[in-house]
RODO-2510 file (C-alpha; in nm, 4 decimals, decimal comma):
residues 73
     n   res          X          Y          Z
     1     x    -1,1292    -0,5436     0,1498
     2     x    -1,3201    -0,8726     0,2262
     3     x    -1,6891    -0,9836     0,1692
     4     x    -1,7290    -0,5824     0,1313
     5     x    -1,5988    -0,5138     0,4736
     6     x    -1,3665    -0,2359     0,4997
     7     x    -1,1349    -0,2325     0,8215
     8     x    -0,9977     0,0869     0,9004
     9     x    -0,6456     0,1205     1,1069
    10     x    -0,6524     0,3374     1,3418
    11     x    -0,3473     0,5693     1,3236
    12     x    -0,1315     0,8119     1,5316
    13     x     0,0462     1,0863     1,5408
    14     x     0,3660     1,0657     1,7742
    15     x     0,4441     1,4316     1,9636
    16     x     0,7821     1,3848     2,1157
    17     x     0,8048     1,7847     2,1818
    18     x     0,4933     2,0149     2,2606
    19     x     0,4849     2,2421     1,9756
    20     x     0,4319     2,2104     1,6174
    21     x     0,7200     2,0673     1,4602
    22     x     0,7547     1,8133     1,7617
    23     x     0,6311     1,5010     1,5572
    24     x     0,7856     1,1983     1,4631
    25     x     0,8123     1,1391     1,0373
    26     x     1,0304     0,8163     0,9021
    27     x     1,2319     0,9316     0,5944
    28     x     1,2315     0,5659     0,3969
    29     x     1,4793     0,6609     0,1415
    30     x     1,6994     0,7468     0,3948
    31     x     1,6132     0,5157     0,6747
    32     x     1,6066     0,7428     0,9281
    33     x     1,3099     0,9302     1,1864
    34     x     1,3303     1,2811     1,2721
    35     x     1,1418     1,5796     1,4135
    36     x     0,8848     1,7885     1,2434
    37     x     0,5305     1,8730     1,1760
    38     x     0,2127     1,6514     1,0373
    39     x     0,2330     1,8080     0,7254
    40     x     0,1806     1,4791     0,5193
    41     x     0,2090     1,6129     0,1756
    42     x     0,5838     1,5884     0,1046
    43     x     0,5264     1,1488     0,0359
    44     x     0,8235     1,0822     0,0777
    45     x     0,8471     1,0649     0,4562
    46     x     0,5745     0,9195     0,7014
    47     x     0,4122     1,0979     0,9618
    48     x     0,1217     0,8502     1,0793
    49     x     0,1122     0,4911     1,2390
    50     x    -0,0074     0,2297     1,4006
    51     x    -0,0034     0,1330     1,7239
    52     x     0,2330    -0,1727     1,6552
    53     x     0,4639     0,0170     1,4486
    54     x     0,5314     0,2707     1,7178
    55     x     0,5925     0,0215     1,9737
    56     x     0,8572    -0,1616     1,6977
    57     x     1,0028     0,1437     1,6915
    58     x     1,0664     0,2180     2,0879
    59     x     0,7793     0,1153     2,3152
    60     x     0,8411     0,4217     2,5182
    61     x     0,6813     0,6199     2,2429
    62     x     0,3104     0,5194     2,3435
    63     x     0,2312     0,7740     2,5763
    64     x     0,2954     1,0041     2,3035
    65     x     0,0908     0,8428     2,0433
    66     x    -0,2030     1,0873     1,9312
    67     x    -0,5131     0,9370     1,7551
    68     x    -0,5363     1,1059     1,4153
    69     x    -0,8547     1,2233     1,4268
    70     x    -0,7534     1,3968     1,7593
    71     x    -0,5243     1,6583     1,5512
    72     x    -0,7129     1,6864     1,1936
    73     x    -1,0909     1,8445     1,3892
***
């Protein structure tokens, strides 16, 4: 936070599969992305993310990215 400016990032949800355990999560302990649902209570994998780090992790992911907001209404 700068000058009392606070810059929100907007993040995404990436659906790979068309059901409810078709999202991509990161694992960091382990390194590793699988398959499941956008239940973001378990910390210790990832389930949102930017823009950027979707395309770092395979450009061809985009299409699937879902703005947040879009799945938590």
């Amino acid at each position: 936070m700068s000058g009392g400016v606070k810059i929100l990032t907007q993040l995404y949800y990436v659906q790979l599969i068309n059901n409810d355990k078709g999202y991509l999560n990161y694992q960091p302990s382990f390194r590793e992305y699988f398959l499941h649902n956008v239940d973001d209570s378990d910390k210790d994998y990832k389930t949102k993310f930017t823009m950027q780090e979707i395309k770092n992790i395979d450009e061809r992911f985009v299409p699937f990215a879902i703005p947040v907001y879009e799945v938590e209404k």
